[in-house]
C-alpha positions in Angstrom: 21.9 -30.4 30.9 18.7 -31.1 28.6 17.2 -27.7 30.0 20.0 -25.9 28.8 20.4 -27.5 25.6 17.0 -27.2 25.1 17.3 -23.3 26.1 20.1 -22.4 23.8 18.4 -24.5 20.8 14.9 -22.5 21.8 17.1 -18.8 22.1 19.2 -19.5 18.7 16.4 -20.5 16.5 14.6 -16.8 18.1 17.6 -15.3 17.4 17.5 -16.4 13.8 13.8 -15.4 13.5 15.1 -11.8 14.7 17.6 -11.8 12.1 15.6 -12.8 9.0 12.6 -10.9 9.8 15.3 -7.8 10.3 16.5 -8.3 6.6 13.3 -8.9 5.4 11.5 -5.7 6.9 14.5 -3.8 5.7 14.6 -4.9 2.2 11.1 -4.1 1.8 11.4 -0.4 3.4 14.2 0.1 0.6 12.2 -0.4 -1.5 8.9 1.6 -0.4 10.8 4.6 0.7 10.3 7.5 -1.1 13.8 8.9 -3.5 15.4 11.2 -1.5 14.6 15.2 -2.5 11.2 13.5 -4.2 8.7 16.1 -4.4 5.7 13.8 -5.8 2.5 14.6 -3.4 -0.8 12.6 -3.4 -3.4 14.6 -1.8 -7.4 14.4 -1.8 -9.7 16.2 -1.7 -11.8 13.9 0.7 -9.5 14.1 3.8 -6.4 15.6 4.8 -2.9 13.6 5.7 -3.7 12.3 9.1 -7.4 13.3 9.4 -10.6 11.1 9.3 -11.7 9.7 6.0 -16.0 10.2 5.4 -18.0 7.6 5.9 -19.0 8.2 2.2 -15.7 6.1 1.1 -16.0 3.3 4.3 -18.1 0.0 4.0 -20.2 2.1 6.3 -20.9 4.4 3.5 -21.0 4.0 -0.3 -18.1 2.1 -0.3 -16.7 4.1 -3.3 -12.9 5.3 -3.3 -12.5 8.7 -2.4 -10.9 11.8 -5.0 -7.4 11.1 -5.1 -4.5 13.9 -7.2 -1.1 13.7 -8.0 1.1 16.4 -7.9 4.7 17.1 -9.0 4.9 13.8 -10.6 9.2 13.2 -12.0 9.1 13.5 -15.8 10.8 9.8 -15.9 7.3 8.4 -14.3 5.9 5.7 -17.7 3.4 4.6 -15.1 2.0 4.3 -11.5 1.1 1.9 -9.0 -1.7 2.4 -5.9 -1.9 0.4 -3.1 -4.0 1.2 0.0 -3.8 -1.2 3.0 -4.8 -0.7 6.8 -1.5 -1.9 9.0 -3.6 -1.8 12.1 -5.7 -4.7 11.2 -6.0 -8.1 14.0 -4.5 -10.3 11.1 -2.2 -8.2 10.1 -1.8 -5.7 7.3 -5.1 -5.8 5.3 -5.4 -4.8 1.2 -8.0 -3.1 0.7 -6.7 -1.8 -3.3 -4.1 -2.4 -5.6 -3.7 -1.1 -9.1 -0.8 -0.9 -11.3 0.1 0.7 -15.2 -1.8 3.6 -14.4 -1.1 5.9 -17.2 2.0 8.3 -16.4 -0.6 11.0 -17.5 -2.9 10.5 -15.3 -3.1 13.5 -12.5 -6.8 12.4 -11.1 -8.6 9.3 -9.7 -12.2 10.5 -9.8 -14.1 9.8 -6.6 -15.8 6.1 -7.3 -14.1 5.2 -10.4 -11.0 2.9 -11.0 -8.4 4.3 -12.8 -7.0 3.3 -16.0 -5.0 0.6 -15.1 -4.3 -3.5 -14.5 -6.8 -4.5 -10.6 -5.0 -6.1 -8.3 -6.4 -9.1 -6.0 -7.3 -7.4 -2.8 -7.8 -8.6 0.5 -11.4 -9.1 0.4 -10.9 -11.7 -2.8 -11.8 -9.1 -5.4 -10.0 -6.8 -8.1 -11.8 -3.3 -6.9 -11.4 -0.9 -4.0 -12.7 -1.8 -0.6 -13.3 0.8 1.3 -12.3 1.0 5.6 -13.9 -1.6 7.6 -12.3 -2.0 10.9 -13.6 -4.4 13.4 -13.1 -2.4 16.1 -11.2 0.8 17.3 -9.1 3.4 15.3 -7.4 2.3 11.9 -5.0 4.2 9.6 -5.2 3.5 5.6 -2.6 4.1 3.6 -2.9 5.5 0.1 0.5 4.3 -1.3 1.5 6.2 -5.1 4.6 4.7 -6.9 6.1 6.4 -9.5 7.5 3.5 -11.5 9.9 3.9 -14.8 8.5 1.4 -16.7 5.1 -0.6 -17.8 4.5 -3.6 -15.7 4.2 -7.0 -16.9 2.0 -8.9 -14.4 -1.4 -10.2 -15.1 -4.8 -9.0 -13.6 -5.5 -10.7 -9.9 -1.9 -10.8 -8.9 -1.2 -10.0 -4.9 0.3 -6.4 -3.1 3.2 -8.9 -2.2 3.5 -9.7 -6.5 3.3 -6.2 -7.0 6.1 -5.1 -4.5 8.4 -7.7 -5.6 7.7 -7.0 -9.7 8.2 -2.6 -8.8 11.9 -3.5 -7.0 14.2 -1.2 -8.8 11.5 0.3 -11.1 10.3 2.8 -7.8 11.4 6.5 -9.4 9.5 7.9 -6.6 6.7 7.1 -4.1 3.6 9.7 -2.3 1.1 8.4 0.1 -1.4 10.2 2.0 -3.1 7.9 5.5 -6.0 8.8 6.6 -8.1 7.6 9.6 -11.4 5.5 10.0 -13.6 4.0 13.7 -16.6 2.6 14.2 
């Protein structure tokens, strides 16, 4: 009998897990998806969607972020947000860049430079890009553009996770480009 109780207790909490982590991983896909009919792009001129990103831009290299444009940009954007993180990492997803009130004018990220803008905290404890350094194997990083309808009001040092929650219904429209790095 204690097996059994001991089984349903064990299968309902998993169940539960299931459940939250469901809602969880949904809420935040709502509200990273890109608006429907969005044409935004972000495109560099560094690596193409899917390819292999230089060295030039790794930890390998110069460590500097690579040339990043926007194109097609809605004319409601007041500002943007960039996050780039690697979702193949052994810990889990790693931040490698986060910036936010990014000047809706704004159409180029020169290769090396930071753009105009509030520096997020990123996974390596510091406010400025880091560039791909996986342990092992292949890794995708994702350059993530929100088109946001408003300034934000967070301070300097806040998280990806602060930044996500503070964008929730400002998101006008979202553009990402992922690009590859090994070792």
């Amino acid at each position: 009998m204690n097996i059994i109780v001991n089984y349903r207790q064990k299968l309902t909490f998993f169940i539960g897990l299931l459940i939250i982590a469901g809602c969880t991983a949904a809420n935040q896909k709502k509200d990273t998806e890109p608006v429907k009919g969005g044409e935004m792009k972000l495109l560099s001129s560094a690596f193409e969607e899917g390819e292999y990103i230089p060295e030039k831009y790794t930890a390998d290299g110069e460590n500097i972020s690579p040339p990043l444009e926007i194109k097609e940009a809605p004319s409601t954007t007041e500002s943007y947000a960039l996050v780039v993180d690697d979702p193949d990492a052994p810990v889990g997803t790693w931040v490698h860049w986060v910036v936010w009130n990014i000047p809706a004018d704004v159409k180029n990220l020169k290769e090396g430079t930071a753009p105009e803008g509030i520096r997020g905290k990123n996974d390596f404890g510091n406010l400025k890009y880091g560039g791909p350094a996986p342990p092992s194997g292949t890794h995708r990083y994702y350059f993530k553009l929100y088109a946001l309808d408003t300034m934000l009001d967070i301070t300097e040092g806040s998280t990806k996770e602060d930044l996500l929650e503070t964008i929730r219904g400002h998101i006008v429209e979202r553009a990402e480009i992922m690009g590859k790095y090994s070792r």
